[in-house]
C-alpha positions as CSV (number, residue, x, y, z in Angstrom):
1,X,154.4,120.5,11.7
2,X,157.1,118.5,14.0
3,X,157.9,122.2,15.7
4,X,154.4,122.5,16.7
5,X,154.4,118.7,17.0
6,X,157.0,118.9,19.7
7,X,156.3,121.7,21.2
8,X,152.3,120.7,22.1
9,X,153.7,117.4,23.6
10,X,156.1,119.0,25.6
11,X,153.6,121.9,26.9
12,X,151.1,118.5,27.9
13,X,153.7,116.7,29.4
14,X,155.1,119.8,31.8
15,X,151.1,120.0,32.9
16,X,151.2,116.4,33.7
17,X,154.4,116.9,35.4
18,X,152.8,120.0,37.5
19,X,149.7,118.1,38.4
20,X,151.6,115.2,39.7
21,X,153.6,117.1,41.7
22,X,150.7,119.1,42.7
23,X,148.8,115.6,43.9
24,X,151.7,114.6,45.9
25,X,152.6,118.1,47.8
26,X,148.8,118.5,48.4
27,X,146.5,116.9,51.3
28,X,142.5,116.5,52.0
29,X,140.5,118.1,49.5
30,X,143.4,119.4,47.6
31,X,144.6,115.8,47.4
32,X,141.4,114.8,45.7
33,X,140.7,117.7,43.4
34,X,144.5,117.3,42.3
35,X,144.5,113.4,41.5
36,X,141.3,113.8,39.3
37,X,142.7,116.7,37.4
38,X,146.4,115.4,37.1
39,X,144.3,111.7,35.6
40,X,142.2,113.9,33.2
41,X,145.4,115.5,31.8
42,X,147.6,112.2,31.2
43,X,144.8,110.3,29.2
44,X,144.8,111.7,26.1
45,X,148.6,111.9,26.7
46,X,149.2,108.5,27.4
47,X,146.7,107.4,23.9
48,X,148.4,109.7,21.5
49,X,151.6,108.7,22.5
50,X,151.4,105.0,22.5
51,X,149.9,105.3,18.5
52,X,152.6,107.9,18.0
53,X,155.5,106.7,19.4
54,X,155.1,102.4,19.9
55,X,151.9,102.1,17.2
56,X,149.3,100.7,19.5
57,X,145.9,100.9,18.3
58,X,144.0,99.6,21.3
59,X,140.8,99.9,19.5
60,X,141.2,99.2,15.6
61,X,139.4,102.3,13.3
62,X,138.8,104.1,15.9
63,X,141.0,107.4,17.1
64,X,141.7,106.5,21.0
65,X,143.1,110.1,21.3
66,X,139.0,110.9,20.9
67,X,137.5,108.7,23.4
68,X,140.8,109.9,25.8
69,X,139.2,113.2,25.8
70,X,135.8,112.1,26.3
71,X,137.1,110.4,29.7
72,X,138.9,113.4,30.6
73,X,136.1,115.7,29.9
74,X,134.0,113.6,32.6
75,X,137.3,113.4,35.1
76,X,137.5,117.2,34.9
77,X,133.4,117.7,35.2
78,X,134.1,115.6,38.8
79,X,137.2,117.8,39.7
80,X,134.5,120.7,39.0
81,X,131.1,119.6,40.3
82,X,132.5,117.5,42.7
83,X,134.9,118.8,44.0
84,X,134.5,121.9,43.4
85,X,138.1,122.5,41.9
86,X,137.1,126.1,40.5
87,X,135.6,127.4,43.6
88,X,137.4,129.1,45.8
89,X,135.1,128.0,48.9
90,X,136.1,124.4,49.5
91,X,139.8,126.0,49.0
92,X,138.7,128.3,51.8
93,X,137.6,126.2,54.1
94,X,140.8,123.6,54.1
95,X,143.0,126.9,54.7
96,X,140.7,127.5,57.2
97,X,140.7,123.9,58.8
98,X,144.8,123.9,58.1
99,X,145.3,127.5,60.1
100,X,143.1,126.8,63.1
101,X,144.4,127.0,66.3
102,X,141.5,124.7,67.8
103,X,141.8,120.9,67.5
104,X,139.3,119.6,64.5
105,X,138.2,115.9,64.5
106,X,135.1,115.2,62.3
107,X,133.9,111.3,62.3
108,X,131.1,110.0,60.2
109,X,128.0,108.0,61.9
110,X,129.6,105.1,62.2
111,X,132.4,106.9,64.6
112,X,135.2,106.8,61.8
113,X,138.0,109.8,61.8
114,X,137.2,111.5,58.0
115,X,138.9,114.4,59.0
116,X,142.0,115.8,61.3
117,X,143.6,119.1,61.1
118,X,147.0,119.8,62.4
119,X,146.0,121.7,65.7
120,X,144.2,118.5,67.1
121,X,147.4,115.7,65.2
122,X,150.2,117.9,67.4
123,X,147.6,117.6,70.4
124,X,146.5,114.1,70.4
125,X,149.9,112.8,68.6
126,X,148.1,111.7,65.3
127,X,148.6,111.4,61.9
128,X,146.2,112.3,59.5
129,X,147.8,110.0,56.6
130,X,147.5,106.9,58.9
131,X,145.0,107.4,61.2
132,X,142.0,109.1,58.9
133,X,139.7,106.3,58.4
134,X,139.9,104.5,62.1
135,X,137.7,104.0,64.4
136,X,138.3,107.1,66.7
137,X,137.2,105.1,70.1
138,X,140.3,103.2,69.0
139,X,142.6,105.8,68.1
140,X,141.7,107.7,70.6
141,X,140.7,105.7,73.4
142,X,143.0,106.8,76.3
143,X,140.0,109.9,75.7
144,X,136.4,108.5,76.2
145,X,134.4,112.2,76.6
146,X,135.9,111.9,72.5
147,X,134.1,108.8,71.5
148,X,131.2,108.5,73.9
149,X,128.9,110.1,70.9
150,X,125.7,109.2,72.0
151,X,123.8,113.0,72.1
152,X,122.8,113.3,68.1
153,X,120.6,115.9,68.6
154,X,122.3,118.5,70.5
155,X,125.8,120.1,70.9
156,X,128.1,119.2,74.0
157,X,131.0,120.8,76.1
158,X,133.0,118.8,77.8
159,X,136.5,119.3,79.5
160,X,139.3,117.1,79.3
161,X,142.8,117.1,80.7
162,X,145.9,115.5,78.8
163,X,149.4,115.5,79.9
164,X,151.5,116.8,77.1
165,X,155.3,116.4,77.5
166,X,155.2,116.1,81.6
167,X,152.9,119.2,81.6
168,X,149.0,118.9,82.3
169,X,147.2,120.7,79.5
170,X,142.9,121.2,79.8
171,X,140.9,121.6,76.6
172,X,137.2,122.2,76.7
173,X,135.6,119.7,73.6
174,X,132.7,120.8,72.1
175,X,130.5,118.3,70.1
176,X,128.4,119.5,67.1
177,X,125.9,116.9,65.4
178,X,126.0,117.1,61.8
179,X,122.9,116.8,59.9
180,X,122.0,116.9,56.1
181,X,119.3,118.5,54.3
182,X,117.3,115.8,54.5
183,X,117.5,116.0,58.2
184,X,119.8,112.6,58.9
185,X,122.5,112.5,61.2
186,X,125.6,112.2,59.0
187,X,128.4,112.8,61.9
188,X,130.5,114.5,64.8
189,X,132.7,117.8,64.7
190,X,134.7,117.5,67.6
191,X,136.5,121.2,68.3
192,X,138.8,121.2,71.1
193,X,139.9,124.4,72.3
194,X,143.1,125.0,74.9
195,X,141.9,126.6,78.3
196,X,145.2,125.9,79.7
197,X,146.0,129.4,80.7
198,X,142.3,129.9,82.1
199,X,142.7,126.6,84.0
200,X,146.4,127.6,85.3
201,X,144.7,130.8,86.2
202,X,141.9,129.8,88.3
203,X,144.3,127.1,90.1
204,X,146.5,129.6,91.0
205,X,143.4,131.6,92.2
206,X,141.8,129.2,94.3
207,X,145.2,128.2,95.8
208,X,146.0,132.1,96.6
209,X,142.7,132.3,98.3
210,X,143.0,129.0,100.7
211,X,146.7,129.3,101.3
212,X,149.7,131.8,102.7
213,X,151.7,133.4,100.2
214,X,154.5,133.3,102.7
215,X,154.7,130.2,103.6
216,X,152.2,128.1,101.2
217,X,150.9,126.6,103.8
218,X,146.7,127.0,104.4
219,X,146.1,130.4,105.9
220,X,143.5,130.9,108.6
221,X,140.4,131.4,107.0
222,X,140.6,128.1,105.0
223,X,141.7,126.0,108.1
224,X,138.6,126.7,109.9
225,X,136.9,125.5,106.7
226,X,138.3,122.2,106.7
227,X,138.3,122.5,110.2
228,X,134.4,122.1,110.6
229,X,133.8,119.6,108.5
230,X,136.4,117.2,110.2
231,X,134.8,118.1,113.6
232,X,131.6,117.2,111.6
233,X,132.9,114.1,110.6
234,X,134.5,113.1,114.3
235,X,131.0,113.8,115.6
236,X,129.6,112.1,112.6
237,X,131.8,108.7,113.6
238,X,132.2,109.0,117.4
239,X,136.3,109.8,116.5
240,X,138.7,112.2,118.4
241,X,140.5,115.2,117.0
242,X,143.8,116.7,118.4
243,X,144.4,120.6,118.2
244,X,147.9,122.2,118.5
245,X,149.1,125.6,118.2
246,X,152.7,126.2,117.7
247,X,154.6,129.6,118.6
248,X,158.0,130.6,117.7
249,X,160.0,131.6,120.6
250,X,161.6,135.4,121.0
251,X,160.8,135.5,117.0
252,X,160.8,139.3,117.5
253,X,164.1,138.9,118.7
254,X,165.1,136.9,115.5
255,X,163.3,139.7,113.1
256,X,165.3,142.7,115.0
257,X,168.7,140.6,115.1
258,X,168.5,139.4,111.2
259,X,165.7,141.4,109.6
260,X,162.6,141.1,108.3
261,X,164.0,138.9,105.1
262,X,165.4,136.7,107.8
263,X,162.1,136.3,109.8
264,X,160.0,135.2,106.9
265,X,162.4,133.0,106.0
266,X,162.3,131.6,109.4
267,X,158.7,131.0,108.9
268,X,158.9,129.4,105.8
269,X,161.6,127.0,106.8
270,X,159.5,126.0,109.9
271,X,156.5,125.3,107.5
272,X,158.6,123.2,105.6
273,X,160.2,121.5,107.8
274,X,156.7,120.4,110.2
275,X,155.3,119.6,106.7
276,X,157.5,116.6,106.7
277,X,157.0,115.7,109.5
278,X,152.9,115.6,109.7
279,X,151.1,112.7,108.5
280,X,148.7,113.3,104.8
281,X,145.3,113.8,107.1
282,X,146.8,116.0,109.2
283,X,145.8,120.0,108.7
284,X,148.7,122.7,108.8
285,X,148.0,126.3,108.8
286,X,149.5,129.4,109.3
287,X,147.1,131.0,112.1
288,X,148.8,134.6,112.1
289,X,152.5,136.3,112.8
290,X,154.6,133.0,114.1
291,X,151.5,131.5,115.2
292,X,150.9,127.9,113.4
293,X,148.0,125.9,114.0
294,X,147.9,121.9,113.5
295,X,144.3,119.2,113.4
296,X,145.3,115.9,113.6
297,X,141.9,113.9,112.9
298,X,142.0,110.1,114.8
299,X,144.6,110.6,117.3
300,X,144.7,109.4,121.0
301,X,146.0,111.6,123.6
302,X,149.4,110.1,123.6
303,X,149.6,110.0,120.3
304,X,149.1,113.7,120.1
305,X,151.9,114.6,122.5
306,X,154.2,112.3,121.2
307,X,153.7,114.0,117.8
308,X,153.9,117.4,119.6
309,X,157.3,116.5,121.2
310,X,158.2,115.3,117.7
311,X,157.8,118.9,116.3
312,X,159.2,120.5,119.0
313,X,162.8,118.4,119.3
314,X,163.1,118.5,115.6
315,X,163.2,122.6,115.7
316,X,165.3,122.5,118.6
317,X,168.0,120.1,117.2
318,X,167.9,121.9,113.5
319,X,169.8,124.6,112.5
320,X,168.5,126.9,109.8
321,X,170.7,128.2,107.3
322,X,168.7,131.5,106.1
323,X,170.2,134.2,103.9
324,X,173.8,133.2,104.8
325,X,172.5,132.7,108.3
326,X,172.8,129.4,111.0
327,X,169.4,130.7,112.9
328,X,168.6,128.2,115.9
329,X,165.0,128.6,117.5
330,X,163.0,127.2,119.7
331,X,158.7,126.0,120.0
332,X,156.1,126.6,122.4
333,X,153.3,124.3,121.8
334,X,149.6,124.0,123.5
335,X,147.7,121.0,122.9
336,X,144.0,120.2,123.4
337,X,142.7,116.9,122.8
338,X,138.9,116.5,121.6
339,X,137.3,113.2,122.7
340,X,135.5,111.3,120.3
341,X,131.2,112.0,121.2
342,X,132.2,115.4,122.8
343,X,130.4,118.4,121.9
344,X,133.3,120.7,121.7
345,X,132.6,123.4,119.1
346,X,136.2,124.3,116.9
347,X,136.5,128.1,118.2
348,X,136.3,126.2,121.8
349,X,139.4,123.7,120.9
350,X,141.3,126.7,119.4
351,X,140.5,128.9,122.8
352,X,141.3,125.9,124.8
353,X,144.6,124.7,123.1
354,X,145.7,128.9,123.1
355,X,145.1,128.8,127.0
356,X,147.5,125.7,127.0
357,X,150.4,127.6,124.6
358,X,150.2,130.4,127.2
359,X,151.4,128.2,129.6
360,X,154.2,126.7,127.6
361,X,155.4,130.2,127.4
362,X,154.7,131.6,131.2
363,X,156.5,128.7,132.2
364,X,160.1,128.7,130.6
365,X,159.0,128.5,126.4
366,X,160.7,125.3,124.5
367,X,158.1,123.2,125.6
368,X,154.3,121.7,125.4
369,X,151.4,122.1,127.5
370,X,148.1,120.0,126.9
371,X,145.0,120.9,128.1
372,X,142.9,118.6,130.3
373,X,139.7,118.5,132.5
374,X,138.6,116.9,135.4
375,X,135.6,116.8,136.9
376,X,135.6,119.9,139.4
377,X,138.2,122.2,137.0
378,X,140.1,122.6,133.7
379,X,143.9,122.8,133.6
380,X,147.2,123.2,131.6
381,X,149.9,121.0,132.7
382,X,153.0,122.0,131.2
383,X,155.8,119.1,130.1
């Protein structure tokens, strides 16, 4: 009798010991089904033993072992029915949820987090201990496209950026409406899914397609783009535009000396260095070979060969230092200034300013000439 005595206490005990730990190593629905079934095994436990062992007798005549049981039979019909502790379904799904590399945030009607899996905690920094149970448009509120859950009847994509360790990450955030059988809205499943790469992608794309690869500066086709519509907008407002088209000196000269390695480094150190120098609204592009074209919106005559004779002393002072190289070189510029109410059309600015370059360089090179018209002619004076 005390073998068997001992030995069915100690096999109890030891599956008490494995539900606890069981309830404490598990999360979600696990957590649930565990802390039902781990209470259902340590009743009877904990009424047998306190008659057994200290001689309470909680309720006098009466076996409290019995009743025990009956409490435990309804604790594990819960863990069954309930929670569905047999089935492998609910168990399923938590993998499921646990595994996904898509964020999941599910809120109930009253916009309160029930549910986080690990993909969207790392993304959005939570933690699903602390944070399940909040308000999510205060958890989360850096994010409104998360918490602005007004649409209830239909599902909606959104995308969202969020800067993740210095780096800009995008997500696309689709919202499902959840509704019962009885046809009442009960809540949200947010699932946010990483485009990053796509997003990186089509950056990269756009920016191949609008700029030179050589220099990264805009390439032709994309400044007469921008072009237009600022010759739009200085018509639009009555404002003047200034064109200039810079040449590099003998660059043929510099390619046959140094190489080809050498030359495209020359042109992407000039780039680089005019970049600098150019003001935010001002449009840079490469126009073709050592050809560079600059539109510099709201700009007075002056103004425009001041900045011209900027750009050109700057090259002439600077020495390069290219591929183990000191390269010196020099500019040629042509200017045409646009008045503000003119009628000027763009490929008439560029033809005009490219009449004025040609003069720079029949005339000596390392210098400017600006286009201007007078009443009976128009001329390039060269300076």
């Amino acid at each position: 009798f005390y073998i068997y005595f001992v030995y069915s206490y100690l096999l109890v005990i030891w599956a008490a010991i494995l539900n606890f730990i069981f309830f404490v190593q598990s999360k979600g629905l696990y957590k649930r089904q565990a802390l039902v079934v781990f209470l259902g095994s340590v009743l009877p436990l904990f009424a047998s033993m306190s008659f057994a062992f200290f001689g309470l007798d909680l309720v006098p005549k009466l076996d409290e072992t019995i009743f025990a049981f009956l409490f435990s039979g309804i604790l594990f019909s819960i863990a069954i029915f309930r929670y569905q502790t047999l089935q492998v379904l609910p168990v399923a799904h938590q993998l499921i949820l646990d595994r996904l590399q898509e964020g999941i945030i599910v809120t109930n009607r009253y916009g309160h987090i029930v549910q986080i899996n690990p993909s969207a905690a790392r993304v959005f920094g939570l933690n699903s201990k602390v944070d399940v149970g909040k308000e999510i448009s205060k958890v989360l509120s850096d994010w409104p496209a998360l918490h602005n859950q007004t649409n209830i009847q239909a599902e909606s994509e959104t995308e969202i950026s969020i800067n993740i360790g210095g780096h800009q990450n995008f997500y696309i955030l689709t919202q499902t409406p959840i509704i019962d059988n009885r046809n009442n809205f009960v809540g949200f499943v947010n699932l946010i899914k990483d485009i990053s790469a796509r997003k990186l992608s089509e950056i990269k794309l756009k920016h191949l397609a609008t700029h030179d690869p050589l220099t990264g500066i805009y390439d032709r086709r994309h400044f007469y783009e921008l072009a237009e519509r600022e010759i739009s907008r200085a018509d639009r407002y009555k404002h003047s535009l200034g064109f200039m088209i810079c040449d590099i000196d003998h660059f043929k000269q510099i390619n046959d000396s140094y190489g080809h390695l050498v030359g495209d480094g020359v042109l992407k150190a000039f780039a680089d260095h005019c970049s600098l120098n150019l003001r935010k609204s001002d449009i840079f592009a490469r126009f073709g070979g050592e050809e560079f074209v600059i539109l510099m919106p709201e700009i007075s005559q002056d103004d425009l060969f001041f900045a011209g004779e900027k750009i050109r002393r700057l090259v002439e002072d600077k020495v390069f230092k290219i591929e183990g190289n000191e390269i010196r070189f020099t500019l040629s510029l042509g200017l045409y200034f646009r008045e503000g109410g003119s009628n000027v059309s763009l490929l008439e600015c560029i033809r005009k300013a490219d009449k004025a370059l040609y003069i720079s360089k029949d005339t000596g090179r390392n210098k400017l000439s600006i286009w201007e018209a007078s009443k009976k002619e128009e001329t390039a004076s060269a300076h």
